[in-house]
N, C-alpha and C positions, 0 to 999 in steps of 0.2 A: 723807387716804388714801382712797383709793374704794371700798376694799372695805368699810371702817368706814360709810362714806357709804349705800352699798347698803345695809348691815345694819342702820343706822339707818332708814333707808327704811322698808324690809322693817314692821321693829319698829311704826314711828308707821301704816303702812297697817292693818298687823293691830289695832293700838288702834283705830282709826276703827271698823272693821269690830264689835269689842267693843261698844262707845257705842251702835252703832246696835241691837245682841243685848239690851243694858240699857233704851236705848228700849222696843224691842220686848214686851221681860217686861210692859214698865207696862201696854203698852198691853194682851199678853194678860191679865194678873191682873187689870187693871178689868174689860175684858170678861167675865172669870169671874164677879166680883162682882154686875155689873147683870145678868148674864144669872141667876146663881144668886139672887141675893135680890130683884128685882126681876121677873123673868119664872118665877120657879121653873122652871128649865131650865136645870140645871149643865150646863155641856161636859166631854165624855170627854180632851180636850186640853191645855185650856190650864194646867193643874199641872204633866203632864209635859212639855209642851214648853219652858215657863217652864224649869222646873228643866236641862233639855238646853241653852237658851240663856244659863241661869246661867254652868254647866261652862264652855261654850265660849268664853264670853267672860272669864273668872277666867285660867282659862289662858291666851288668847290677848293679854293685855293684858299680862301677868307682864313680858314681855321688855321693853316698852315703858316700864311703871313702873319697868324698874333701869335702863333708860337713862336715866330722870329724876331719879335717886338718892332713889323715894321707897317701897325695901323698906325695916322696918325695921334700922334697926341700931342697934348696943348702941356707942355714942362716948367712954363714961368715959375708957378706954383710949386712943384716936386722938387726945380732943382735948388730951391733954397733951405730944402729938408734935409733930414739924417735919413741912414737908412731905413728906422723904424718906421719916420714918418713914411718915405715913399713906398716901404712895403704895405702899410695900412690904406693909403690913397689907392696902389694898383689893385689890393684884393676888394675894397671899393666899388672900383671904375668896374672889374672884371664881375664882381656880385652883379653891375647893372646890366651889363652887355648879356649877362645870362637869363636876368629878367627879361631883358627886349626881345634874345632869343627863342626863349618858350613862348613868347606871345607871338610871336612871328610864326613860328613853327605850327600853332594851334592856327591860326587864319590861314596860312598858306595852305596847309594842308586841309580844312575845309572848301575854300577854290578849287585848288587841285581835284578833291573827291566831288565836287558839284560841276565843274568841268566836264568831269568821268560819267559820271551816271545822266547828264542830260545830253553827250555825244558832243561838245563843243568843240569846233573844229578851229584853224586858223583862216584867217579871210583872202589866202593867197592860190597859187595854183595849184601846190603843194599840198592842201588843205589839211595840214597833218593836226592832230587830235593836239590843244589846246591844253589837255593835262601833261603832257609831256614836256613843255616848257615853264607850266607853272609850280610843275613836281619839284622842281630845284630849291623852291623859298623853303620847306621844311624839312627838305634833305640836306641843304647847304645849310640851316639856320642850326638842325641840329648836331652835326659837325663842328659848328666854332660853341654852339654850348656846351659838347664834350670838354673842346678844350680848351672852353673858359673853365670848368670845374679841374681840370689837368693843371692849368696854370694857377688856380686857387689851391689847391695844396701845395704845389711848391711852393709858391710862396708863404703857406701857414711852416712848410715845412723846413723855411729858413734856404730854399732855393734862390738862384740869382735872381736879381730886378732885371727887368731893361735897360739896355743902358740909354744914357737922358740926352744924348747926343749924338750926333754921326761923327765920327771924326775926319772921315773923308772932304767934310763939310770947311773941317779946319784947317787946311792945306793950303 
């Protein structure tokens, strides 16, 4: 289905995009390190930016990781079903994650927009504007509802389950 295609799309670009945010951290917190213990010259930056490309990329990879089927989940229950059963439980569990979603998304983004409009700043040196990091709850929140409704047709659609184990687990 194409639409599923897009959202999966969507989802693996916004992972890359992550990867490269998680690079990034390294490279600022060494930097921090040799600069602070090495040159005695801490930067005003790289904690909070680290910590801003932390957020961003946590959230923005979320969608990507349950397209992978690698949130956790609790399988006592699933693995003693057929497949009916466990396809009935996962459209389920993803029905709820999408409820939590749009709830999240509608408060996040009221913060965020009340952030904006009364100038809230962070309480650092940096003082970088307060919506910038809060933006992420209804940006990140509506990307995994994407592709909670992506992984809700496949599975109406007779698409594969997760699988109920690692097997690297098994080795």
């Amino acid at each position: 289905m194409p639409v599923i295609r897009v959202l999966n799309r969507i989802s693996d670009a916004v992972a890359t995009v992550a990867a490269w945010l998680f690079f990034l951290i390294g490279v600022m917190l060494v930097y921090e390190v040799a600069s602070r213990y090495l040159f005695n010259a801490p930067t005003i930056w790289a904690e909070e930016m680290s910590r801003f490309c932390q957020v961003w990329a946590v959230f923005g990879a979320a969608a990507a990781v349950m397209r992978h089927g690698g949130l956790i989940r609790v399988t006592l229950l699933t693995d003693r079903l057929g497949p009916a059963g466990q396809r009935a439980l996962e459209v389920l569990a993803l029905v709820i994650i999408a409820v939590f979603c749009v709830v999240a998304t509608y408060y996040g983004w009221n913060i965020a927009a009340d952030s904006y409009a009364i100038g809230r700043t962070s309480a650092t040196m940096l003082d970088l504007p307060m919506w910038w990091s809060e933006m992420v709850i209804p940006v990140g929140m509506s990307l995994l509802f994407l592709q909670c409704i992506a992984e809700i047709l496949s599975r109406l659609m007779g698409g594969p389950l997760w699988p109920t184990h690692d097997p690297e687990l098994e080795e």
